[in-house]
FIKOLZA-1660 file (N, C-alpha, C; in steps of 0.1 Angstrom, whole numbers, plus 5000, padded with zeros to 4 digits):
% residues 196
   i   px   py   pz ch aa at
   1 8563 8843 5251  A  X  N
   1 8560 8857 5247  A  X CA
   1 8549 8856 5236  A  X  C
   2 8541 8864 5238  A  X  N
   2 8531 8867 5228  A  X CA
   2 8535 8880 5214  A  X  C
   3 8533 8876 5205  A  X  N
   3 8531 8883 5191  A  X CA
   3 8519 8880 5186  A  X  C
   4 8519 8897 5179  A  X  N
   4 8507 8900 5169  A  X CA
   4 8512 8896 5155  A  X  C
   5 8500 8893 5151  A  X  N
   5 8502 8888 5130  A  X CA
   5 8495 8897 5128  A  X  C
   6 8502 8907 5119  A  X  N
   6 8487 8906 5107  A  X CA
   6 8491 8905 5089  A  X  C
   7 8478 8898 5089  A  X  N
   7 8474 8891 5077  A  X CA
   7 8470 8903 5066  A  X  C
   8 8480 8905 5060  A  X  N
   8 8478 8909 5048  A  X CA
   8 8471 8926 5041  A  X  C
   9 8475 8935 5055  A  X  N
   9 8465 8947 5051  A  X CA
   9 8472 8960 5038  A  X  C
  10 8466 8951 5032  A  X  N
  10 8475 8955 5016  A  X CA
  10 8462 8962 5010  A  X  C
  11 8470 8972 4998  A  X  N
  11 8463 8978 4996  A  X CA
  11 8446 8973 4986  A  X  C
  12 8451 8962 4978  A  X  N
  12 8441 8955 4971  A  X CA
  12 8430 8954 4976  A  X  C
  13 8430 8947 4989  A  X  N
  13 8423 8943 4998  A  X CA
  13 8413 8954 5009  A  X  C
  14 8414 8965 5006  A  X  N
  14 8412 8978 5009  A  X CA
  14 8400 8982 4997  A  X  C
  15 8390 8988 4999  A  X  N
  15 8382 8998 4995  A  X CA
  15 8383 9003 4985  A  X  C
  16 8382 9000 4972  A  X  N
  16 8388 9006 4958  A  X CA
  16 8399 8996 4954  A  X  C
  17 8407 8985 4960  A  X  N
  17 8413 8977 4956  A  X CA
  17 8406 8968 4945  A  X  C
  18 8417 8959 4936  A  X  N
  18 8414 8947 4929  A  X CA
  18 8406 8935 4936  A  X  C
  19 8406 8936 4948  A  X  N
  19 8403 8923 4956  A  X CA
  19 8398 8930 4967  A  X  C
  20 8386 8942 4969  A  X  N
  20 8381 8950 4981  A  X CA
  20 8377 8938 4992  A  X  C
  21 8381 8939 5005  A  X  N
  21 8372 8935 5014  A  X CA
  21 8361 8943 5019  A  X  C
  22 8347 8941 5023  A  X  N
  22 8342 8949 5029  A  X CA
  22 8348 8956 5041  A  X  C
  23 8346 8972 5040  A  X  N
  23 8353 8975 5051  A  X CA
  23 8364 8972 5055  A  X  C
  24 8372 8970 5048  A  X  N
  24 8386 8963 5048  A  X CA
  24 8391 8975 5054  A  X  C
  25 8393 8987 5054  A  X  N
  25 8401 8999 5057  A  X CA
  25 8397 9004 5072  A  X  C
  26 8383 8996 5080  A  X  N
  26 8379 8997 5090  A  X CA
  26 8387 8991 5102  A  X  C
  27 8397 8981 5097  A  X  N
  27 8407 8973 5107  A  X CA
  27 8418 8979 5105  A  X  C
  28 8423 8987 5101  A  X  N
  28 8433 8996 5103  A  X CA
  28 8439 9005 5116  A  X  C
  29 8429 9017 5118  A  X  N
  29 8428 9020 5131  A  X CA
  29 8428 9010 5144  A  X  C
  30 8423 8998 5142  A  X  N
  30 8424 8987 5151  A  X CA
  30 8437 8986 5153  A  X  C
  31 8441 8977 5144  A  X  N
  31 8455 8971 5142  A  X CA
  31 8464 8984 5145  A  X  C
  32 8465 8992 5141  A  X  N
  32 8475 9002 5146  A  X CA
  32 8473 9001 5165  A  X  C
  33 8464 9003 5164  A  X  N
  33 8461 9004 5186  A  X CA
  33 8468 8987 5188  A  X  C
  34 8462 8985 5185  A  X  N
  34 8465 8969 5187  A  X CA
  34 8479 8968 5187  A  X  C
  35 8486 8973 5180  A  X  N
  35 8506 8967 5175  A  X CA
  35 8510 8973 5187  A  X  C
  36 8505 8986 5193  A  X  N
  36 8515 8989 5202  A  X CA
  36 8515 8985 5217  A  X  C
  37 8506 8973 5216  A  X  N
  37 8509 8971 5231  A  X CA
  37 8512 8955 5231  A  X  C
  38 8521 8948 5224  A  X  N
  38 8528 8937 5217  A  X CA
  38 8542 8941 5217  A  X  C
  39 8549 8929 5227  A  X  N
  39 8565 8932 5226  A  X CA
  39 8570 8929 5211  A  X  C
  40 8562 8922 5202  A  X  N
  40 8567 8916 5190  A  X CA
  40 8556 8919 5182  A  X  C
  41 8555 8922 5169  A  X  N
  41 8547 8926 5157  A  X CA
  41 8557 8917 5143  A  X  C
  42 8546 8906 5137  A  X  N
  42 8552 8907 5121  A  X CA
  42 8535 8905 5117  A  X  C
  43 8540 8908 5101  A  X  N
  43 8531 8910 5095  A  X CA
  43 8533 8900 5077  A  X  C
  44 8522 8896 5073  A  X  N
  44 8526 8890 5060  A  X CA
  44 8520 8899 5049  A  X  C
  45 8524 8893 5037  A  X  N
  45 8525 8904 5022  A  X CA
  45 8521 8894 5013  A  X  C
  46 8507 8893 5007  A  X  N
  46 8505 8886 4989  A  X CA
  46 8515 8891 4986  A  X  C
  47 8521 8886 4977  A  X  N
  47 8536 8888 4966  A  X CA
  47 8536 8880 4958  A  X  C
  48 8523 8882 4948  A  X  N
  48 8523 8871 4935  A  X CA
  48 8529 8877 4922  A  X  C
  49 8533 8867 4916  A  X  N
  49 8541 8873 4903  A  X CA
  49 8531 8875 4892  A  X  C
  50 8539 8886 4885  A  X  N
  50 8524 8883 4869  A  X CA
  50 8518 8874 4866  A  X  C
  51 8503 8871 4865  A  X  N
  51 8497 8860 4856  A  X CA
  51 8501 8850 4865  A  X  C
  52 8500 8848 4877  A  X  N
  52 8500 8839 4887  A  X CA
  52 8489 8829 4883  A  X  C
  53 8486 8816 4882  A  X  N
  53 8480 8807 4881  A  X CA
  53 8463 8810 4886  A  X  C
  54 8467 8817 4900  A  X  N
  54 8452 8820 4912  A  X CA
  54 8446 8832 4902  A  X  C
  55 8451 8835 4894  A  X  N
  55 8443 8849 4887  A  X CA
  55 8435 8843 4875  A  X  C
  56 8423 8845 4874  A  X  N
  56 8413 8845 4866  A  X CA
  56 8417 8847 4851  A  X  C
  57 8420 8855 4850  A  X  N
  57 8433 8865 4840  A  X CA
  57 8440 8856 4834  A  X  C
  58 8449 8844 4844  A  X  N
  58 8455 8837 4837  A  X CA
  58 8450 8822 4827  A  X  C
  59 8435 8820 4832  A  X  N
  59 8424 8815 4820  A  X CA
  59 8422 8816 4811  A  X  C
  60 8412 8814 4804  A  X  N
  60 8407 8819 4789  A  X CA
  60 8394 8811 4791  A  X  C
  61 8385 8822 4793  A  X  N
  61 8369 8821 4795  A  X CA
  61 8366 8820 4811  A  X  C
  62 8376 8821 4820  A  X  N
  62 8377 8822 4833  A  X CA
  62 8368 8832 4838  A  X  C
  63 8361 8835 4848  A  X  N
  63 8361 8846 4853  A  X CA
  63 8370 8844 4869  A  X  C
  64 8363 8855 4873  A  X  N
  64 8366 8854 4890  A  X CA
  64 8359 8847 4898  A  X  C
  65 8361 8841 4912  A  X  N
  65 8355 8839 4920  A  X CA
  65 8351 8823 4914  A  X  C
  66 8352 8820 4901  A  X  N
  66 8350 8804 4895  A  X CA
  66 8360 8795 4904  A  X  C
  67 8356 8782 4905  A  X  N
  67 8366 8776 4911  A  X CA
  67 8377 8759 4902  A  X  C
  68 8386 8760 4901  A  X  N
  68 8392 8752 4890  A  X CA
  68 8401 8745 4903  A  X  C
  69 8404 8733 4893  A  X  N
  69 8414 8720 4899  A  X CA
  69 8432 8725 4891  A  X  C
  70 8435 8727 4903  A  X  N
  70 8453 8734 4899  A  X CA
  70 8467 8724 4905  A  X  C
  71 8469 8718 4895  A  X  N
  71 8481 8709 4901  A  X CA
  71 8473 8697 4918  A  X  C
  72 8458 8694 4913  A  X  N
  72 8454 8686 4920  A  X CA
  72 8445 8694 4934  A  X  C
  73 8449 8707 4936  A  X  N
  73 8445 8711 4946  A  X CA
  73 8430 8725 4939  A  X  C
  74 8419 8723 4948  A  X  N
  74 8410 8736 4945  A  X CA
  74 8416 8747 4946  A  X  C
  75 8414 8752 4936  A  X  N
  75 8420 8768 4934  A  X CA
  75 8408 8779 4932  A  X  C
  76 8402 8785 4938  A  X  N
  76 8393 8804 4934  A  X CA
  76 8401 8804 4926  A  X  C
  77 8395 8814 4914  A  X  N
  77 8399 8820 4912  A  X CA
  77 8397 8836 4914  A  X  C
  78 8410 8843 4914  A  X  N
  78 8410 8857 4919  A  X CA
  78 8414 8861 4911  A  X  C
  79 8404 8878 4908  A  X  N
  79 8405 8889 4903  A  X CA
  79 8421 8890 4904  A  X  C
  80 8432 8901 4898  A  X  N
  80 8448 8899 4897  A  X CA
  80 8444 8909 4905  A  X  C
  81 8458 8906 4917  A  X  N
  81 8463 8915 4931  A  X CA
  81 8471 8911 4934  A  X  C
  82 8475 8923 4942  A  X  N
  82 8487 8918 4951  A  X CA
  82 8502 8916 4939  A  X  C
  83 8499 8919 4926  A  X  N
  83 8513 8914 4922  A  X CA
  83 8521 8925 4928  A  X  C
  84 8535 8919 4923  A  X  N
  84 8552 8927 4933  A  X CA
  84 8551 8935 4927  A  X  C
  85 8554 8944 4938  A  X  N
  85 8562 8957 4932  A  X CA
  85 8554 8968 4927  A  X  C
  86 8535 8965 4930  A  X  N
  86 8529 8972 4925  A  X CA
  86 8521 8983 4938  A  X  C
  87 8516 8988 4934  A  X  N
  87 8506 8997 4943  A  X CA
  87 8499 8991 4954  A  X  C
  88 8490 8978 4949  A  X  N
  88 8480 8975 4955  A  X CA
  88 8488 8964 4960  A  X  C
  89 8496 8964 4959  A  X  N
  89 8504 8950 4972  A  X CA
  89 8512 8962 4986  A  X  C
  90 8511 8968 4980  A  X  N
  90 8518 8976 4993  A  X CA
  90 8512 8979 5009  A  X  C
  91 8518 8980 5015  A  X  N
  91 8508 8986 5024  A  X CA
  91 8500 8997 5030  A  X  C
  92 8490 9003 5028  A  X  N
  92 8484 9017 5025  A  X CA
  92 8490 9025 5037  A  X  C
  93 8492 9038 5032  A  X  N
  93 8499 9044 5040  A  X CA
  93 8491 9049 5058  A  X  C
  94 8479 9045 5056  A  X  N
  94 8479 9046 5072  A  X CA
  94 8478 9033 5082  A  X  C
  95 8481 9023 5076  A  X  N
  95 8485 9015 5082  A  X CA
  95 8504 9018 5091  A  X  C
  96 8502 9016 5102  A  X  N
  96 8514 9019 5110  A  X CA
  96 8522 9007 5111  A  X  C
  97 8536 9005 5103  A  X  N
  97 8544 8995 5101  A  X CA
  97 8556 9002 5112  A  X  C
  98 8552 9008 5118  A  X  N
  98 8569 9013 5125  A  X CA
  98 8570 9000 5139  A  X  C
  99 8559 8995 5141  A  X  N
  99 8563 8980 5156  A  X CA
  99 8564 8970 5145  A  X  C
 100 8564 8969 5131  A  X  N
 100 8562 8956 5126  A  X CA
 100 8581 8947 5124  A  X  C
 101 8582 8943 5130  A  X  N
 101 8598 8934 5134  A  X CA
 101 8601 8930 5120  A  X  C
 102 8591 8921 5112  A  X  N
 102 8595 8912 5098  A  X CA
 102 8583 8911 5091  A  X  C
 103 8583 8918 5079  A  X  N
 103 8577 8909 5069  A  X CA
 103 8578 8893 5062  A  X  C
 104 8566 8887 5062  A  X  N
 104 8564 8875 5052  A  X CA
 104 8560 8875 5043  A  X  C
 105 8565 8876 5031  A  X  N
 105 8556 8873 5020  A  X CA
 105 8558 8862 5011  A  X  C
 106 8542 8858 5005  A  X  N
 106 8541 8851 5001  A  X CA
 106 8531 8848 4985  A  X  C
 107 8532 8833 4982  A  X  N
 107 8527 8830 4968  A  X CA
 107 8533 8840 4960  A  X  C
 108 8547 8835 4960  A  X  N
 108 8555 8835 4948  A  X CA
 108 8558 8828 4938  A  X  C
 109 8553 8818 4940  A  X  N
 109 8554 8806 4934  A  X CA
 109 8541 8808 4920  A  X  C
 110 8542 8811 4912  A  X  N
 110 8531 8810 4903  A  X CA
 110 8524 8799 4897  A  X  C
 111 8526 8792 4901  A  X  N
 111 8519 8779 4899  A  X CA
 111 8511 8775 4915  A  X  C
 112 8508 8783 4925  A  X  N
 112 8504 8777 4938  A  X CA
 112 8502 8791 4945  A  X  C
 113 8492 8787 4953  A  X  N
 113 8487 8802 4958  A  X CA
 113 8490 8796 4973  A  X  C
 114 8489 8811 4981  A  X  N
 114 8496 8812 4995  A  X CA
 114 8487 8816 5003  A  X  C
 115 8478 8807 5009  A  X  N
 115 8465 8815 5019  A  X CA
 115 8471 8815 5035  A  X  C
 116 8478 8811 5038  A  X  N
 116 8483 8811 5050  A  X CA
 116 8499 8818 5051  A  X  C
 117 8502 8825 5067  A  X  N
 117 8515 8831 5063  A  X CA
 117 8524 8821 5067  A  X  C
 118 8522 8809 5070  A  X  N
 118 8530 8797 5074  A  X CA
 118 8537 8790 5062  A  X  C
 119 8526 8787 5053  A  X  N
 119 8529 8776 5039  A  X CA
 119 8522 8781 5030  A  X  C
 120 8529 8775 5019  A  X  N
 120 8519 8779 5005  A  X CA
 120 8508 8771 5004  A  X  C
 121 8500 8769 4999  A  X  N
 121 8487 8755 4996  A  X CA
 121 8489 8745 4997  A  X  C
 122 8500 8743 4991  A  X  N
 122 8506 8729 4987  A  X CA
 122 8511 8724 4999  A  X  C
 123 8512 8732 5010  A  X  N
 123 8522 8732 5024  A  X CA
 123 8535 8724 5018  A  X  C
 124 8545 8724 5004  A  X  N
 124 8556 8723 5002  A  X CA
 124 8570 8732 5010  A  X  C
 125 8561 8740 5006  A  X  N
 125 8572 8751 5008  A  X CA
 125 8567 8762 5024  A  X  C
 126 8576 8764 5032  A  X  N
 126 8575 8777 5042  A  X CA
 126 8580 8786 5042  A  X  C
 127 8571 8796 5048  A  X  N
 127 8574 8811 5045  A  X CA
 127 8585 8816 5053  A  X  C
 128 8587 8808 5068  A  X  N
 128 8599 8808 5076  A  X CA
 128 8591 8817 5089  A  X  C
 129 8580 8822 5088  A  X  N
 129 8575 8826 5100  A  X CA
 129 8578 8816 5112  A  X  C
 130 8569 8803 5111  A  X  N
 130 8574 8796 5120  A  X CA
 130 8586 8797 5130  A  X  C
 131 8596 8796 5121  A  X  N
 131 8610 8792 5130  A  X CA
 131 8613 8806 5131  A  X  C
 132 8608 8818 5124  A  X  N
 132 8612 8831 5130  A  X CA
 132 8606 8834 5149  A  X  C
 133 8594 8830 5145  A  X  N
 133 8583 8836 5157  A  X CA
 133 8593 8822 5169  A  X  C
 134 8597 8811 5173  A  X  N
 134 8603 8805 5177  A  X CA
 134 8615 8810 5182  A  X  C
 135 8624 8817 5172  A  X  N
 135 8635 8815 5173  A  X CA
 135 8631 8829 5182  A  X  C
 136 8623 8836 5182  A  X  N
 136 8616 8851 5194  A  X CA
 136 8611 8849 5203  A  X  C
 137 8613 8828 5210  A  X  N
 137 8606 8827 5217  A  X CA
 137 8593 8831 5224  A  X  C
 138 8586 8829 5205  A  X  N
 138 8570 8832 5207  A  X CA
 138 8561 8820 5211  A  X  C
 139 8554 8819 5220  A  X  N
 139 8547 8807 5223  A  X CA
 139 8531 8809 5216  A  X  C
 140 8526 8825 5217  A  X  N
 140 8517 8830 5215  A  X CA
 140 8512 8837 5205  A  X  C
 141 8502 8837 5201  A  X  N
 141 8500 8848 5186  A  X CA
 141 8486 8847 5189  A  X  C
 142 8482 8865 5183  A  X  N
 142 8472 8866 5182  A  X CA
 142 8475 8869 5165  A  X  C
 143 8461 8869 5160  A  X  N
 143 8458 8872 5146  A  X CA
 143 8445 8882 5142  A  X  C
 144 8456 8892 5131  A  X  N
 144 8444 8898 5125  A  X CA
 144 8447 8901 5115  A  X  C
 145 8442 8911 5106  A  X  N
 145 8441 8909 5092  A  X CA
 145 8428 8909 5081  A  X  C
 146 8432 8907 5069  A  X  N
 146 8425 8904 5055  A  X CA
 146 8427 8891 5049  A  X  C
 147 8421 8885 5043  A  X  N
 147 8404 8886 5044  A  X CA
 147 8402 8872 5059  A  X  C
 148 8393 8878 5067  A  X  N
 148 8388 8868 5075  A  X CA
 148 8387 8854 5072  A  X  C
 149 8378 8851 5061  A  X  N
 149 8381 8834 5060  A  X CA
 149 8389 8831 5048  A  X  C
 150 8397 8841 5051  A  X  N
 150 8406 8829 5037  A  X CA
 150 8417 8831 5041  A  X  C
 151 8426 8843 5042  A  X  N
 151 8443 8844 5046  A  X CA
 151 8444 8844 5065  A  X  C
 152 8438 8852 5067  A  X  N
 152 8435 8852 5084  A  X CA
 152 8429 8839 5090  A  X  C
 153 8417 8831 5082  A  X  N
 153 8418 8819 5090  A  X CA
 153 8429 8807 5090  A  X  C
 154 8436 8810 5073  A  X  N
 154 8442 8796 5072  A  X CA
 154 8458 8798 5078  A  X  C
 155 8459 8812 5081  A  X  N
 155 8474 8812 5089  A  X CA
 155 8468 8810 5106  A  X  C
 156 8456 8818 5108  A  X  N
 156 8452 8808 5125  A  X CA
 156 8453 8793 5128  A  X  C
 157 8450 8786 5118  A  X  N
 157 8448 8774 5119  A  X CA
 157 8458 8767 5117  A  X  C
 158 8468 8775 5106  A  X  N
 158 8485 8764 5109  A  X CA
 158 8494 8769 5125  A  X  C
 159 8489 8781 5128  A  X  N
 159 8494 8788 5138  A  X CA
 159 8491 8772 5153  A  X  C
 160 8479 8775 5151  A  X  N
 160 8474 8760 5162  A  X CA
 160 8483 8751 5159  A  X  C
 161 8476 8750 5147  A  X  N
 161 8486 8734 5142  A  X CA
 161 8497 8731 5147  A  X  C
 162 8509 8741 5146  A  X  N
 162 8521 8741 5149  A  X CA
 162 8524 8747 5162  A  X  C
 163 8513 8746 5174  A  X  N
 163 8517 8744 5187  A  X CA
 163 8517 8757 5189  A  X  C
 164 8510 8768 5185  A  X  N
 164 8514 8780 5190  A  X CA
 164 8501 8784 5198  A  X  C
 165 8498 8785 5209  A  X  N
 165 8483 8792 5212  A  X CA
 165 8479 8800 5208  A  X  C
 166 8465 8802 5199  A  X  N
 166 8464 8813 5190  A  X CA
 166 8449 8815 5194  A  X  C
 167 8451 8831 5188  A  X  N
 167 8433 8835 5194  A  X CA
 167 8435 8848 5179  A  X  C
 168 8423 8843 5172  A  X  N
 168 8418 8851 5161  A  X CA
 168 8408 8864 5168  A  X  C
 169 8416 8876 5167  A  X  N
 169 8411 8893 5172  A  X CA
 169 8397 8891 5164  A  X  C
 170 8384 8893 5163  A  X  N
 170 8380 8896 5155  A  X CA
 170 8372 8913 5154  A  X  C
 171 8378 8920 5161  A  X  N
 171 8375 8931 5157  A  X CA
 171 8387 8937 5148  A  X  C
 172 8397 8931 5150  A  X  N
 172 8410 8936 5137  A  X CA
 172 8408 8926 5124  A  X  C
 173 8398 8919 5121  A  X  N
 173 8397 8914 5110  A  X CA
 173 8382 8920 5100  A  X  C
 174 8382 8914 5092  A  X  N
 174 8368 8916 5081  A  X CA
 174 8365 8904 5066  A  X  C
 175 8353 8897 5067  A  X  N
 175 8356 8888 5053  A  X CA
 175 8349 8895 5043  A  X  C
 176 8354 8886 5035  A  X  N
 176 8345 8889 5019  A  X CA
 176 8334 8884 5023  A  X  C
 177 8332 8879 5027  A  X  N
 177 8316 8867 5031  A  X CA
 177 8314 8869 5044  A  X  C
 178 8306 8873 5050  A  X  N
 178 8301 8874 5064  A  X CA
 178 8295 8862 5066  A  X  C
 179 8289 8851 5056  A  X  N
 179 8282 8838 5060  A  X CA
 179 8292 8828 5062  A  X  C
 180 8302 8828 5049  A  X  N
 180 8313 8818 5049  A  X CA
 180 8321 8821 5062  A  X  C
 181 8324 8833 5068  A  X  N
 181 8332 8837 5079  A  X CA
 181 8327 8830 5094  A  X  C
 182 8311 8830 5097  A  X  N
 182 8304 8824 5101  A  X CA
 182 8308 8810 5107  A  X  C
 183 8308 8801 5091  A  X  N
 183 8310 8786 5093  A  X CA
 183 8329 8788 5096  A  X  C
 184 8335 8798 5093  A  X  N
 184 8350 8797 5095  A  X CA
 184 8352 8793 5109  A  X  C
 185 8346 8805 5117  A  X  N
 185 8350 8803 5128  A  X CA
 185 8341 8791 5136  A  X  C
 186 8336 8787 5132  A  X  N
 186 8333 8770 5139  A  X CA
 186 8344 8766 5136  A  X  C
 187 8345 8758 5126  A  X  N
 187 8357 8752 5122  A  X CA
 187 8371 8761 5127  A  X  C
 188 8372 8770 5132  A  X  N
 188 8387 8776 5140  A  X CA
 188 8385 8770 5152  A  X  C
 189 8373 8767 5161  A  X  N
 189 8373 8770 5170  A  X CA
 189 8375 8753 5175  A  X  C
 190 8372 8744 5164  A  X  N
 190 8373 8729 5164  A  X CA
 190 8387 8730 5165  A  X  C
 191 8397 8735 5153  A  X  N
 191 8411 8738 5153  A  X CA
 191 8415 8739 5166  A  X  C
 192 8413 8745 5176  A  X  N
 192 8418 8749 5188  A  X CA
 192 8423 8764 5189  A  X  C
 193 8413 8768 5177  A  X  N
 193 8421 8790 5179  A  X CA
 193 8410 8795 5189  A  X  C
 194 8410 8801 5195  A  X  N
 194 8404 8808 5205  A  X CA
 194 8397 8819 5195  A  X  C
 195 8388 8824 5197  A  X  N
 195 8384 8833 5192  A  X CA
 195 8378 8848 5198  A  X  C
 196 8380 8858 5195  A  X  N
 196 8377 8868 5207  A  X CA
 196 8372 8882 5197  A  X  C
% end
């Protein structure tokens, strides 16, 4: 069976958000057409706690978008988003959640950021999608979502990893970078995600 992901269409990440993608609110209307013709729909959720480590904020002389060494691993840093329980983690209300089966959410861990809906950074810890989409005898996933090369590629590419045949939608996606998104999908397409 095939399932749809999508990656993250929260409100941050939206048009006026802490963390705007361009056109981010333009894959909405997609992804809604898109869920309903999918026997299975989940979707993942940023769910960072205050002062999460990945927030610039949590620095002193930081800004955004700098990049710093965190427990050994490269870390962006990001503008604060996505924390729980707030506005801009939610998901905007014309996004259509009524086919979505299970939320995932992720980078709760404040010390480790979560770009994929599979694993945190560190791939210590899993979000449990895996053995969900399995246990729904999913063989298949398409992906779509926010932001193109950063949450949408790096859950395409554990998706591969972990044996699932995967094909990145790219009209239900959008990056912050249109150049870096570019070199993404080479490198996806090396991964073995299909791209369409």
């Amino acid at each position: 069976m095939k399932a749809l992901i999508i990656v993250d269409i929260q409100r941050d990440f939206l048009p006026g958000g802490s963390l705007a993608v361009p056109e981010g609110d333009a894959v909405v209307p997609v992804v809604n057409r898109l869920a309903e013709t999918y026997p299975l729909v989940a979707a993942t959720q940023d769910w960072h706690p205050p002062g999460h480590l990945s927030f610039a904020s949590s620095h002193k002389g930081r800004a955004p978008f700098e990049t710093i060494e965190l427990d050994g691993l490269e870390q962006i840093l990001w503008p604060d988003h996505c924390t729980w329980g707030s506005e801009g983690a939610a998901f905007p209300d014309t996004l259509d959640t009524g086919r979505v089966a299970a939320v995932f959410r992720k980078g709760m861990d404040p010390r480790v950021d979560s770009y994929s809906g599979f694993f945190d950074n560190d791939r210590r810890r899993k979000t449990g999608l895996a053995e969900w989409l399995r246990g729904m005898d999913v063989d298949a996933v398409d992906i779509v979502g926010l932001a193109a090369e950063v949450c949408v590629a790096y859950t395409a590419r554990d998706a591969a990893a972990l044996g699932f045949h995967t094909t990145l939608l790219t009209e239900g996606t959008r990056a912050l970078s249109a150049d870096d998104f570019k070199k993404t999908l080479h490198d996806l397409r090396s991964a073995g995600v299909q791209v369409k």
